[in-house]
N, C-alpha and C positions, 0 to 999 in steps of 0.2 A: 217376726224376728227369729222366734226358734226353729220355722219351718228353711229360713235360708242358712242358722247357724249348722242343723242336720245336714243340706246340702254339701257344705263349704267339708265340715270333716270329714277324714275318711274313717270307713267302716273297719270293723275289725273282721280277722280274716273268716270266722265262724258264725253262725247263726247262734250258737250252744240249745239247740234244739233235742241232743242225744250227748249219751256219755262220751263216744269219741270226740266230740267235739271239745267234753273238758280234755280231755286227753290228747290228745294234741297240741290244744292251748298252752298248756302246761309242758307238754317235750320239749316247745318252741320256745316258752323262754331257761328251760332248763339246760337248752343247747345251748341260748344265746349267753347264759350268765358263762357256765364252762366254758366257754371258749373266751369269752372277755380275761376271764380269769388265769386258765391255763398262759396261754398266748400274749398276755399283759404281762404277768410272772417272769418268762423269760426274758421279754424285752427290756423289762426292770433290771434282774439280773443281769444282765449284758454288762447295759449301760451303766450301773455301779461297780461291775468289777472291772477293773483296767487290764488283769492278766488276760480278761477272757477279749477285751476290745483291740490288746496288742495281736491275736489272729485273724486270718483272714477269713477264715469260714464261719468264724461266731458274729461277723460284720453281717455276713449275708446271712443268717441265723435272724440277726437283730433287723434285720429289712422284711422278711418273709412275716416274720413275729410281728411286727408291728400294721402289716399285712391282716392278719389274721383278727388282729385284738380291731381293728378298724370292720372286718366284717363280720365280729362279732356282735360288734353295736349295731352294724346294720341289720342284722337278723331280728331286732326289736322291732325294726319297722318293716322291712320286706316280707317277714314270717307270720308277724302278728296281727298285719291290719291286711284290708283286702289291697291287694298290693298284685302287681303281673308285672316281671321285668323281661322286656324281649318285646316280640311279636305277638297277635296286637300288645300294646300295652298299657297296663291301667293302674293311675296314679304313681306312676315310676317315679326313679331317680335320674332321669336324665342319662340314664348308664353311668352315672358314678359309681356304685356300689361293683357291676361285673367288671366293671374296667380295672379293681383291685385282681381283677385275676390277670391281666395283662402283665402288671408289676410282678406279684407272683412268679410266673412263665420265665419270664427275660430273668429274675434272680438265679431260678434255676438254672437257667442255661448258663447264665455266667459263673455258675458255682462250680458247673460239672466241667467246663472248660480250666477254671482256677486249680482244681483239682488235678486232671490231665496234668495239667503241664507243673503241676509241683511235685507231681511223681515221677512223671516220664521224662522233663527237661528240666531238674532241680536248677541248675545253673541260671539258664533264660528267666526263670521264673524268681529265682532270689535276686535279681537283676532289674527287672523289669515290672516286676509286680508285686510292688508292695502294698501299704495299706494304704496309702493314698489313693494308691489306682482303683484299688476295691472301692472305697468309698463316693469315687466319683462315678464309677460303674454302678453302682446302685443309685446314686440321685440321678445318674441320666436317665434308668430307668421307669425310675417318676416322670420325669419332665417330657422323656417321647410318649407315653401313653397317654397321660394326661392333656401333653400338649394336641396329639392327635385328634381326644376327644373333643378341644375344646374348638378346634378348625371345624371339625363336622359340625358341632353346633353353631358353628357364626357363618357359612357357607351355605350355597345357594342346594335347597333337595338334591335335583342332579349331584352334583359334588360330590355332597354327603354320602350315597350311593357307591358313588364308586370309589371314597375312602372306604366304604366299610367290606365291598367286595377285596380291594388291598389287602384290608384288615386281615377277613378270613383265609386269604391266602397267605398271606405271612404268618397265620398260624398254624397254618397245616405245615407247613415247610418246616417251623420253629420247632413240630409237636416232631416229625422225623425225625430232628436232627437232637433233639433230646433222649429218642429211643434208641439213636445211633450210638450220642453218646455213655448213653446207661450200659449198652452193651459193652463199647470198649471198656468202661469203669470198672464194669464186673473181670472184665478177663485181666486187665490190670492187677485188682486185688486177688484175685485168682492164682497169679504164675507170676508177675511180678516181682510183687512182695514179697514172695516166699525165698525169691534167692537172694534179698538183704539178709544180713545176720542180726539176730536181733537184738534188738536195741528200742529207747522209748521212741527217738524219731518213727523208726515202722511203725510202732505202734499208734502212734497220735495216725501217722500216715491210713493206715487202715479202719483206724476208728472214724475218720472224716470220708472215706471212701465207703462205707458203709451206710454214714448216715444220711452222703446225699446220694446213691441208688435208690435204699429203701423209701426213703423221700419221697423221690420222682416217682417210683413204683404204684408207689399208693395216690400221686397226686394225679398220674394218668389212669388210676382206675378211677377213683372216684369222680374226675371231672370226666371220663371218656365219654360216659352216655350224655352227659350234657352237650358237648363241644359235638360230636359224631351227630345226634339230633339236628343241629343249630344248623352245620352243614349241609344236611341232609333234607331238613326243611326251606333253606334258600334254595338249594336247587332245584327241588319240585314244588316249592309255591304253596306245598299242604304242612297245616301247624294242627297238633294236638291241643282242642280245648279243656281248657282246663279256667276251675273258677279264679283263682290264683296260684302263688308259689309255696302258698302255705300246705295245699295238699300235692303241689308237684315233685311225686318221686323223685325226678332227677334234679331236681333245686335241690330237695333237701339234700340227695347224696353228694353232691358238689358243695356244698356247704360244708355240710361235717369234715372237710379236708381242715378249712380251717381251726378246727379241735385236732384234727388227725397227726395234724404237722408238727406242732411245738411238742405234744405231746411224744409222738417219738422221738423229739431232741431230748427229751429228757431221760426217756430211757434209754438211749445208743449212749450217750454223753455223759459221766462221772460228775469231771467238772461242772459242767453247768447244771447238772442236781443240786449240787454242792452249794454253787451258785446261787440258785435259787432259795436254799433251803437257808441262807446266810444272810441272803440281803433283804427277802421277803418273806417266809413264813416261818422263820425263826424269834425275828422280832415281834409278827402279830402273834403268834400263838404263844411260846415258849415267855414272852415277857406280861401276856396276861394272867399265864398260867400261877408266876412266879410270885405275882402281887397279888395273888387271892388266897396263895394258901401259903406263903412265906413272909407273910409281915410280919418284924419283930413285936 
């Protein structure tokens, strides 16, 4: 009985035979709790303050975030047990867990497109793309990745093969057309901007221009070596062994995106400091504080 219940479980990602091994143990879930937390925070604040859900950038703020806080929790289990996601793979998630970077990718892109054209086509854009449209651009965005993943899973090997060959090609093309757009962004807020007269419109305008560059910026360095790898081992057939993703450098760097991200919303963003600091750690902190040492 006990020898099939060891089988059945999975192991945890270390042997703790040396100290690194606590020390890692403990990074992993020190990552995982901060990012749950970070990235949870905002999506909280979002979704209770109505000023911040009447824009369209804090929609796709509130999708990427809830991105994040979802592979936050998965870092409990892909970090901490012996866990391999990819090639070979051992005790996976079926690619649920990477496939949140699929959602991720397409948010971006649709943010830095949103952006474009509420700078450079105010008109078409106060027209055509309001918050409804944002809102259905981001569940489509759920629903083609996920829907993707789930064809590959009920399809015959072949098939699934060459969805995923698809796959990787529409993200090399996606990753392009993102560095494309970062660029235009940047020249945008660059020479743009600068010949409105100012006013808080600009200002909101470059504030949002800012924080989805910096964004992308950091979200294509930190996942590059992963996504560049994945490519680059399809092609040539040879994969890096490693015992799991709990000691794999480029997991972990790819990971930490999702702490990376919410966390510079909050520092580019006033408002949603504000946000935050109003709808969630106002209340836990400031109202415990206030019942221990001000009771009449």
């Amino acid at each position: 009985m006990l020898l099939s219940l060891n089988q059945t479980l999975v192991p945890l990602c270390v042997d703790f035979d040396s100290v690194g091994d606590y020390f890692l143990f403990i990074f992993h879930i020190l990552a995982g709790a901060s990012t749950v937390v970070v990235a949870g925070s905002v999506a909280i604040s979002i979704i209770r303050t109505n000023a911040l859900l009447r824009q369209n950038r804090f929609i796709f703020m509130l999708n990427t975030s809830i991105c994040d806080t979802m592979s936050g929790c998965g870092i409990f289990y892909q970090f901490l047990f012996d866990v391999r996601v990819g090639f070979p793979s051992k005790n996976g998630t079926y690619y649920i867990l990477p496939t949140l970077l699929g959602v991720n990718i397409m948010t971006f892109l649709f943010a830095q497109f949103e952006r474009y054209f509420a700078v450079c086509h105010p008109f078409f854009h106060a027209r055509f793309i309001g918050i409804r449209i944002v809102i259905c651009v981001n569940m489509y965005s759920w629903v083609h990745v996920y829907g993707v993943l789930l064809v590959q899973q009920l399809v015959p090997l072949s098939i699934a093969i060459d969805i995923a060959i698809y796959s990787r090609i529409s993200l090399m093309f996606i990753i392009i057309t993102k560095i494309s757009m970062t660029v235009k962004l940047i020249i945008v807020a660059r020479y743009q901007l600068l010949r409105e007269p100012p006013s808080p419109e600009r200002d909101t305008k470059k504030e949002s221009l800012s924080i989805i560059v910096v964004v992308v910026v950091f979200f294509l360095l930190l996942w590059g070596p992963s996504m560049l790898y994945t490519v680059v081992s399809s092609l040539t057939g040879k994969y890096l062994a490693m015992k799991n993703d709990a000691v794999n450098p480029m997991k972990i760097l790819s990971r930490s995106n999702a702490l990376c991200t919410p966390t510079l919303y909050l520092c580019a963003s006033p408002s949603l400091r504000e946000a935050v600091w109003k709808t969630v750690w106002s209340k836990i902190c400031c109202c415990r504080f206030y019942k221990r040492y001000n009771v009449p």
